[in-house]
N, C-alpha and C positions, 0 to 999 in steps of 0.2 A: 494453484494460483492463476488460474482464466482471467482474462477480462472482462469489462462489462461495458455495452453497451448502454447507454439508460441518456433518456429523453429531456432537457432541461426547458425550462418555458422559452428559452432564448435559441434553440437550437438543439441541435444532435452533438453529442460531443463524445467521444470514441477515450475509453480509461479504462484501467489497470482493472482487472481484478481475479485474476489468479485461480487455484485450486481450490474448491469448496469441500476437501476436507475437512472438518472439523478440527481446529486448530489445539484445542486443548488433550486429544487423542494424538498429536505429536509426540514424536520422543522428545526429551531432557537431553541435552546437551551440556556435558558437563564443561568447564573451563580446562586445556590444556595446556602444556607447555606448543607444542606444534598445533595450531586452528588451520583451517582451511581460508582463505579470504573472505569465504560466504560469513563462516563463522566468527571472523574475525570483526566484521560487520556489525553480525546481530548481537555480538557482547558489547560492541561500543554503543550501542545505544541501551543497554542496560538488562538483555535477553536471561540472563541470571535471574532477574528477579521475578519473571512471568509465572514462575509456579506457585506463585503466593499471589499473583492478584485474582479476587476475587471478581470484580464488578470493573468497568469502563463504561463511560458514560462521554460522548461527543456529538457537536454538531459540525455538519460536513456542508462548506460552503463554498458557492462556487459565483466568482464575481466576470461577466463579462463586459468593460463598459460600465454602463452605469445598471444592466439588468441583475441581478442577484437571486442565486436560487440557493436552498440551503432545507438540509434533512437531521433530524438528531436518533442518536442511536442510544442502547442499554443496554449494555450485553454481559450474561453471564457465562462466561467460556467451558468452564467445571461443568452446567449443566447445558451448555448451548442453547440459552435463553435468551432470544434476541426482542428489542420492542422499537419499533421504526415508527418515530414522531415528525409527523409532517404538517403544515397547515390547514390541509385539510383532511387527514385520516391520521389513526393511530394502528397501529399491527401489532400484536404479538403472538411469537409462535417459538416454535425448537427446532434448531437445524434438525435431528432425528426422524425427526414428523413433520416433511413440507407437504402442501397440496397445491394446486394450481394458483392460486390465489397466495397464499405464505410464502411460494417458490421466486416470485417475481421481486417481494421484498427482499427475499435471500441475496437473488443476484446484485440488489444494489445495496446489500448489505456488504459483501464480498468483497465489491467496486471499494464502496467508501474507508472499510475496515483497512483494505488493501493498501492505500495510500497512506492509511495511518500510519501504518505497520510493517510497511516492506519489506526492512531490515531484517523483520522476523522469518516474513515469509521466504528470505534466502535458504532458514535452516530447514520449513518447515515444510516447504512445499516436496512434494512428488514430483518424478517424468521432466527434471529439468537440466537441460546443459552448462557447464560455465565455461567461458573462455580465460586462458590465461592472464594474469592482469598486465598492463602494457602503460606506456606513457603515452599520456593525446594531450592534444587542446580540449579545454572542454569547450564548447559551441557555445553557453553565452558571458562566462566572465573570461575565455579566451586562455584563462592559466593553463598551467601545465599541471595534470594530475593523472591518479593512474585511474586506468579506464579497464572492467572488463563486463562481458555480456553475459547475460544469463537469456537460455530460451526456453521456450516451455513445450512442451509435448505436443505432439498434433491431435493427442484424444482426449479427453477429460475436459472439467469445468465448464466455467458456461462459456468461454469464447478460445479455443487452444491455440496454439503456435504462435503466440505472441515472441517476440525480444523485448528486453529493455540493455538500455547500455548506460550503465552506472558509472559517473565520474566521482570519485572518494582521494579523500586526501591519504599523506603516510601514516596520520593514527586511526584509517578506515570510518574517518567521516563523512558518510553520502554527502556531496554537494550540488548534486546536479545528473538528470539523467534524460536519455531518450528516448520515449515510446514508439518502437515501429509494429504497429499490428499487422499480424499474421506474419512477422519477420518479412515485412517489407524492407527493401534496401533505404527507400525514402520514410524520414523522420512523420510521425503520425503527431507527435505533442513532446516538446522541448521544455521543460521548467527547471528551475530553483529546486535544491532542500535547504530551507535556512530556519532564522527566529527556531531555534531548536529552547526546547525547554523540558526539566526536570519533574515528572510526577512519580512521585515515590518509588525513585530510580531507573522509570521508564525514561527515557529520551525519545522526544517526539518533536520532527520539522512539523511547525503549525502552521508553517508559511510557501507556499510555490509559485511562482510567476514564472511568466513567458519574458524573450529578451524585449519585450516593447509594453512591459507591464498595462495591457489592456487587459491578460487575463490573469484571475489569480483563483489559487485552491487553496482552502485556508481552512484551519480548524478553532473553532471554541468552543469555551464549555466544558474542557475537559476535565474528567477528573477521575484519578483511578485508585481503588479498596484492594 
């Protein structure tokens, strides 16, 4: 679960995107009576049912101000079939078989999927740390929630040794987290996880803002087989 870099027409803007393992070559994670909090996570958002979806289909938008950039994806994970719809080009290709050219939509493939799906990528991901989980403030609704951090390896993906620091409530609902790239001490991107909604038992935040909602990362479109 690396990061990604990637270029918006408004600017440079520095996100999530993790390990580009192939997610569906993942283990299965069964439900226990003892979870670890990672797992405790990706079942609240509906991780049980991942083995049965066939197809996701979203578009991945990003508002800053009044400028707006936005990419749509198609992905089939079984076969890591991916097709990146943009306004002015269309891609497709198979994680299995990137080229120079396929490779570059991968990584904003990664980026965008990433944010969809974080929750998941607690189980899924490789070469990652967690910390204990603790009680903080969270930085923009100020509540009191538990807080703990996941970091990522310094080798792999396309951009390594990121943190994020996840605030979740007591039934391990993300509500808020903060990017520091390359585990800087200083916050890289603060947002929201909210408007959470049910697609055939996926749980997916469609919604992220900043505390002065100028920016916001948003999903539609979606819709999951």
């Amino acid at each position: 679960m690396k990061k990604i870099l990637f270029i918006l027409l408004i600017g440079v803007f520095l996100l999530g995107c993790k390990n580009d393992k192939n997610t569906s070559e993942a283990k299965e994670i069964l439900p226990q009576k003892t979870q670890t909090t990672a797992e405790a996570i990706a079942y609240k958002n509906g991780y049980e049912h991942w083995a049965k979806l066939s197809e996701i289909k979203f578009t991945f938008n990003v508002d800053r101000g009044e400028r707006h950039f936005e990419r749509s994806w198609i992905w089939n994970p079984k076969q890591q079939d991916v097709t990146m719809i943009t306004s002015s080009d269309t891609v497709s290709y198979n994680q299995a078989r990137l080229d120079s050219i396929t490779k570059k939509a991968d990584a904003s493939f990664i980026n965008d999927s990433y944010w969809l799906l974080a929750p998941f990528h607690l189980v899924w991901d490789t070469g990652t740390t967690f910390t204990n989980p603790k009680k903080a403030v969270a930085p923009i609704s100020k509540d009191t929630l538990n807080q703990m951090t996941i970091l990522y390896g310094s080798e792999g993906g396309y951009t390594p040794g990121d943190a994020y620091d996840l605030f979740f409530t007591e039934d391990y609902t993300l509500e808020e987290w903060i990017f520091r790239e390359a585990n800087d001490s200083l916050p890289s991107l603060i947002t929201t996880w909210q408007d959470y909604r049910d697609f055939n038992g996926i749980k997916i935040a469609t919604m992220h803002r900043d505390s002065t909602d100028t920016f916001r990362l948003y999903f539609t479109n979606i819709s999951v087989k």
